[in-house]
C-alpha positions, 0 to 999 in steps of 0.5 A: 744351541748345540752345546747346550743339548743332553746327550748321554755319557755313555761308556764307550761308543753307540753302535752303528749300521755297518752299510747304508742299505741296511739302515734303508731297508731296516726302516723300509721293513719296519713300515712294511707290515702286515698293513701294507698286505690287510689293512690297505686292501681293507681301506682301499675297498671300503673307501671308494677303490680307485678314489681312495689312491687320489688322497692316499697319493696326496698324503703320501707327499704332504704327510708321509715323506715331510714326517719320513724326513723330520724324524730321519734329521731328528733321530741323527741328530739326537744318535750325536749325543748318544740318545737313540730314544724319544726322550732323549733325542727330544732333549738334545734337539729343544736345547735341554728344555724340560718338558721335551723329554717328557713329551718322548716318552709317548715314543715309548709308549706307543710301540710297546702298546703296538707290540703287546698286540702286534706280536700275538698277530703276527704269531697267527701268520706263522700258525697258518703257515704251519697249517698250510703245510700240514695240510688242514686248511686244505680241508676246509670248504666254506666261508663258515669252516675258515671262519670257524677254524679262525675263532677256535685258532684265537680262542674265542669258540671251543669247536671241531678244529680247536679246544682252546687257545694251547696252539695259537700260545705254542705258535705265539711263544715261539714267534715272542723268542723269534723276535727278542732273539734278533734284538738281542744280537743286536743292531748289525748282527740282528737287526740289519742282517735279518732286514737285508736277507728278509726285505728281497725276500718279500718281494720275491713272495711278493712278485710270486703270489701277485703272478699268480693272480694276474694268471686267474681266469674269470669264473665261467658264470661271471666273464666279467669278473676278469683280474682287469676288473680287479685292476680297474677297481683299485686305480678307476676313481670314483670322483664322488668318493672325493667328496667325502671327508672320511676318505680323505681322513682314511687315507691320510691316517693309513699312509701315517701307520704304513709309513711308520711315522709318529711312531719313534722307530725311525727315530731310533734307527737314525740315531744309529746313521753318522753325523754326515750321513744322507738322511735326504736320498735314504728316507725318501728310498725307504718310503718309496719302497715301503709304498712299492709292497703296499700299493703294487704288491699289497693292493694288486695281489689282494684286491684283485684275487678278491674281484676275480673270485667274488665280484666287485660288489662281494669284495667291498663287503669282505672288507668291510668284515675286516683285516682278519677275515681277509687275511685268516678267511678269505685269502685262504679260501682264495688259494683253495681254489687254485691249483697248488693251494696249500704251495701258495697258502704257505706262501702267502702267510711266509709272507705275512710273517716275515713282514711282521717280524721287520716290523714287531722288531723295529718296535722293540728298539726304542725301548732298548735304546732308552734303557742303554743310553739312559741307563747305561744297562747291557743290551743283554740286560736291556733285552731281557728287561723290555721282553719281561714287559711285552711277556706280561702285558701282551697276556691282556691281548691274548685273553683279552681278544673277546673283549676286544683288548687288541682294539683298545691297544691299536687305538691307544698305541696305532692311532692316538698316540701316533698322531699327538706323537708326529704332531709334537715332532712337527712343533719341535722341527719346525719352531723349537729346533727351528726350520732353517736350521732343520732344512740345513741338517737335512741337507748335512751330507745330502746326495738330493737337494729337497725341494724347496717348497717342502720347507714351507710344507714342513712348517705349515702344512704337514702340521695342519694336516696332522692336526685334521687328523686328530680331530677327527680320529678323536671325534670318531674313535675316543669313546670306544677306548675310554674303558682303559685311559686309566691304565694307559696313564699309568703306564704313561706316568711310569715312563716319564718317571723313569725319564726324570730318575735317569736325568736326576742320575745319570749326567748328560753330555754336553758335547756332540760325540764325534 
């Protein structure tokens, strides 16, 4: 089947990563993201605290890692052919059945619609930096002051702290160039450096800002309230938690985003590894460290600061308001409160935006591979073509806020996509390309042996775990988002015509590139 697989002619050969180091912590910053820090606390507290870790642990086995591993052998496999996209990689792995590369191009789709939100967000983190420093969070005393400053920062609300949306589109400007600048330098000089100096740098922030909490005193009117408390609420499961299906769901659906499964980022980093590579050891040290930020660092850092200064009670509402409020509102609060606030504010936001920015550049790959290999444009030309894209379409995010723009993209892009998307790279490993030869490029140049019953998990049981999880994202959220299907078609129509003109045009290799 491999001489019949579609590969690119391109001119001259594929970059690739110049350590293996860098490609695992290039994978692990693309998962590790403002999610691991808003958005876990967020389920973990609304979903039952300790008993949320029970299926959280389960999915990270049965879903997270099997699907870490299917793309890694994909995305490796397809890089032999010079395909470093969804569409491509697709083709090369189904023998040149048509169909395939059409269905990569939900690769595509899905993190440029994360994108065209992510990095409006992303930019708020640098904002809040910036205003750490400078001294004006400092003045704000009440929920209903970060609240308000919060609104105004965004746009929504014209009041005391803002007049319009001219700072946050300053701090976001600035960050767009910050992310298309790292692409454009490319996979070594750009993406693997800044991955190599960014991920210990987050966990230094990390170790700092969770330090400091574990040193918290309980409030004198509330002894209770003590960082053990805070401890007990994220690991003590609550066993009737585990009944309800939506925790189970929840959990699974987080450990999909975390991981940055279902995505095609990691499809696009693999394609850049050799072909004897380990994909075995580094996709399973990429996870392994992504879940380190997100349940050690992530979880303690927040969830516990939230108990010891609201309570147990107060901290499942604060996340049932949301990531935003617990990053932008309550967080800050939080450090106002401790001595040398401001210094660990700065850190806190340092933190979110350096994880952003592994992440949102991880996003913009696959768009670039795919106008490189399949069109044969310069990474210069590639670059400035997916950055005119972003530029003009994260405007909807920008001014359409209010109108809950960002929500309609994350679940498009973040949720439906993900999921048809991983469920399709299930079907293609497992019954196209066909598991015993998948388990066999797994094992191509390995430095661990998998253990066997992952074969089986691989084939039946992650599929059908993702197939749960369609069911019930679909049944839950697609009538919220049913205002924009029409657009997102579009674009997902554009997409595959560009994947039919590149295969009408530019012929495909037949032959592995060694």
């Amino acid at each position: 089947m491999a001489s019949k697989s579609a590969p690119s002619s391109a001119p001259g050969p594929r970059p690739a990563w110049a350590s293996r180091i860098g490609v695992v912590l290039a994978v692990a910053g693309s998962a590790v993201g403002l999610g691991n820090f808003l958005r876990f606390p967020v389920q973990a507290a609304q979903n039952g605290g300790g008993a949320f870790m029970i299926p959280y642990v389960v999915a990270v086995l049965l879903l997270g890692i099997p699907l870490m591993w299917v793309e890694w052998a994909l995305g490796r496999f397809g890089g032999r052919y010079s395909h470093g996209s969804a569409p491509g990689i697709f083709d090369a792995v189904s023998g040149r059945r048509g169909v395939f590369k059409y269905l990569g191009a939900i690769g595509l789709l899905g993190p440029l619609l994360i994108m065209f939100y992510y990095v409006f967000i992303e930019s708020w983190t640098l904002g809040y930096a910036w205003f750490s420093l400078t001294g004006d969070l400092e003045t704000l005393k009440t929920p209903e002051h970060f609240k308000a400053f919060l609104k105004g920062y965004q746009g929504l609300e014209s009041n005391e702290y803002f007049n319009g949306i001219g700072p946050a589109y300053v701090f976001y400007l600035i960050t767009f160039a910050a992310n298309f600048g790292i692409v454009y330098l490319g996979l070594t000089r750009g993406i693997e450096r800044v991955n190599k100096i960014a991920m210990p740098l987050l966990a230094v922030l990390g170790i700092i800002l969770t330090i400091r909490v574990f040193t918290l005193s309980a409030p004198a009117a509330h002894p209770e309230w003590t960082v053990g408390a805070g401890m007990g609420f994220l690991w003590n499961p609550d066993f009737q938690a585990l009944k309800n299906p939506t925790t189970w769901l929840k959990a699974a659906g987080q450990v999909l985003f975390t991981l940055s499964v279902g995505i095609g980022v990691i499809l696009t980093y693999a394609s850049y590894l050799k072909p004897k590579d380990d994909i075995a050891l580094s996709g399973l040290t990429a996870a392994a460290t992504n879940t380190f930020f997100e349940v050690i660092i992530g979880g303690s850092l927040v969830i516990t600061a939230a108990v010891v200064f609201f309570g147990p009670a107060d901290a499942v509402s604060i996340a049932q308001s949301g990531a935003f409020n617990l990053g932008f509102v309550t967080m800050p609060q939080i450090f106002s409160g401790m001595a040398a606030g401001p210094v660990f504010c700065f850190l806190w936001f340092a933190l979110l935006f350096i994880a952003g920015v592994t992440s949102s550049i991880s996003l913009l790959q696959p768009a670039v591979s795919f106008l490189e290999d399949e069109f044969h444009l310069t990474r210069r030309r590639a670059v400035a073509v997916t950055a005119w894209v972003c530029f003009l379409m994260s405007q909807l995010a920008i001014f359409g806020l209010k109108d809950g723009a960002v929500d309609i993209l994350d679940f498009w892009g973040g949720t439906l996509a993900l999921v048809v998307f991983a469920l399709i790279e299930l079907i293609l490993f497992g019954w196209v390309f066909g598991i015993d030869r998948g388990w066999n490029e797994l094992h191509l140049g390995a430095e661990i042996r998998i253990p066997a019953f992952y074969k089986g998990v691989i084939q039946y049981v992650t599929p059908t775990y993702v197939l749960i999880i369609l069911g019930g994202f679909a049944y839950d959220q697609w009538g919220a988002a049913g205002a924009t299907r029409l657009s997102i078609a579009v674009l997902l129509g554009g997409l595959c015509w560009l994947i039919h003109y590149s295969w009408k045009n530019h012929p495909k290799q037949e032959v592995p590139r060694q």
